[in-house]
C-alpha positions in Angstrom: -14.3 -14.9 4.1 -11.1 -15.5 2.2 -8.2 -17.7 4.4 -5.0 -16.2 2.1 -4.9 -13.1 -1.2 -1.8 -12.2 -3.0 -2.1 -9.1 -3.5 -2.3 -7.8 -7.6 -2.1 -4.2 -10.1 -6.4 -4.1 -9.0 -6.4 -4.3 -5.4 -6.4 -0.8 -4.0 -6.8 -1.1 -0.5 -6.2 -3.7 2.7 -8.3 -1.4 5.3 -7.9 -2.9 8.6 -11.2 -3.6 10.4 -12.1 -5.4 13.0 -8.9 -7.1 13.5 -8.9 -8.4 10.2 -9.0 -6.6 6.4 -10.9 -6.2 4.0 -9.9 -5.7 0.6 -11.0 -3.8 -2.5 -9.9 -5.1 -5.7 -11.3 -3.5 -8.9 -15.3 -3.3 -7.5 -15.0 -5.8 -5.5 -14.8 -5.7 -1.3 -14.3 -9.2 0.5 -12.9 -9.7 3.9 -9.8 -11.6 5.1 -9.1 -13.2 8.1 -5.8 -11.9 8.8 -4.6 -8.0 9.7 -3.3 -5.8 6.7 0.6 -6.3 7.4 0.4 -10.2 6.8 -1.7 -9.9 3.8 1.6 -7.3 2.4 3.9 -9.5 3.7 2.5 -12.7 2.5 2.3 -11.3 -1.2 6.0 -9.8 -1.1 7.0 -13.9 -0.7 4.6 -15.2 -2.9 6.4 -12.5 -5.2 9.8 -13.5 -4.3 11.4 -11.6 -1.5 10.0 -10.5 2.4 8.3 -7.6 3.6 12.1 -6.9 5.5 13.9 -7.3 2.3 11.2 -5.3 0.6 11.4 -2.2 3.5 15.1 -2.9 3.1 15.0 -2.1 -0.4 12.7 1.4 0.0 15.1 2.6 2.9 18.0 2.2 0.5 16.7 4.1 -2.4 14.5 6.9 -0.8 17.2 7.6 2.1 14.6 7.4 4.8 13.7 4.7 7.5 10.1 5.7 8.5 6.6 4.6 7.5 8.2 3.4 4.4 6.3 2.7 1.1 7.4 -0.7 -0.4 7.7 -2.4 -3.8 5.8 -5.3 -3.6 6.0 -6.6 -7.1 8.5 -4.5 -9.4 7.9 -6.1 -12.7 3.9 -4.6 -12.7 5.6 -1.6 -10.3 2.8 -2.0 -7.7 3.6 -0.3 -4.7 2.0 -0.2 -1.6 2.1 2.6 0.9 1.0 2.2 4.8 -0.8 4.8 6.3 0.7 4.0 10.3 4.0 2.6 11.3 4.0 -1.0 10.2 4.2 -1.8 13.7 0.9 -0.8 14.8 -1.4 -3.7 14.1 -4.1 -1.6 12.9 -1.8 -0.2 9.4 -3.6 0.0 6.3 -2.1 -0.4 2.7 -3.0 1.5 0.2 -2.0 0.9 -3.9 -0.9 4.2 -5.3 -1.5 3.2 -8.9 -5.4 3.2 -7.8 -6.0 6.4 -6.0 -8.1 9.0 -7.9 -8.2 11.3 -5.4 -8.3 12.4 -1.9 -9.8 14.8 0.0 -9.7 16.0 3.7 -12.2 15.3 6.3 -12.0 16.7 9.7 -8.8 14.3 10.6 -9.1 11.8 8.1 -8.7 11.7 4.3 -11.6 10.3 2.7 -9.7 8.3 -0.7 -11.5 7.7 -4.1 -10.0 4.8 -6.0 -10.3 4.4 -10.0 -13.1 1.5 -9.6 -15.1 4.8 -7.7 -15.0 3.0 -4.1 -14.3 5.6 -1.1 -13.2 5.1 2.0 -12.3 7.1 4.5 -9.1 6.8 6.9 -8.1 7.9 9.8 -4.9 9.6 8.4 -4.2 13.2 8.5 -4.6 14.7 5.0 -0.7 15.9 5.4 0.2 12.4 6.5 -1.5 10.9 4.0 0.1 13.1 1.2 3.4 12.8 2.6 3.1 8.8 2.4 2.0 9.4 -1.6 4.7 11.6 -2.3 6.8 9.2 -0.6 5.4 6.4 -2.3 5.6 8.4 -5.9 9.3 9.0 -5.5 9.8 5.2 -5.2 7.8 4.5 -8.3 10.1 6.9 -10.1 13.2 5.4 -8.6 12.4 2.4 -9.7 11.1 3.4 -13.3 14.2 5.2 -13.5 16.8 2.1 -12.6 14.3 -0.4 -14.7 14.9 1.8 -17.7 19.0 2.4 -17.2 19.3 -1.5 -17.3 17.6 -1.8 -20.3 
């Protein structure tokens, strides 16, 4: 069990379980000893900036305040999208860049990533899109404002 991660392009997921998360990163599952939220908010400082200034920044340029994707690194553009209120100890993160697919299940959304891992989470599949679409809009943003200060 791992004491601290920073989170990179290859991890996919920080599923809480258990009161802690585990992780998948490329094909690889390991398990932290510290809930979802911190793991985010730990890897927005290592990359420069807090998980505040970081929801600061995604309220400003999507116009919205709620259940808000964030940038966690822009330079690699990995963005990280929660799948409760960030308040609510038991938020996942998901990385948008490596979902392949998704599917309903009953109440849940059962995710594929690009390394083939699934997992399903107890998300409504319209919550769950809504938070990708959310997510995706920030990407472009972003993509957008990298290229007009080029």
């Amino acid at each position: 069990m791992l004491d601290s991660y920073e989170v990179n392009r290859e991890t996919s997921l920080i599923l809480f379980k258990d009161n802690k998360s585990e992780i998948i990163e490329g094909n690889q599952v390991f398990t932290l000893n510290i809930r979802p939220t911190m793991v985010i908010s730990y890897s927005c400082e290592y990359f420069g900036s807090s998980l505040n200034g970081r929801i600061l920044g995604s309220k400003n340029m999507l116009g919205m305040g709620y259940k808000l994707p964030i940038i966690v690194e822009e330079t690699e553009e990995i963005i990280f999208m929660p799948t409760t209120s960030i308040e609510n100890h038991e938020c996942s993160w998901i990385n948008i860049a490596n979902i392949k697919s998704y599917v309903a299940r009953e109440n849940n959304v059962i995710v594929e990533f690009n390394s083939g891992i699934k997992r399903e989470l107890p998300i409504s599949y319209f919550s769950f899109e809504n938070q990708f679409f959310r997510a995706s809009k920030l990407l472009l943003i972003l993509k957008m404002r990298k290229k007009t200060v080029k």
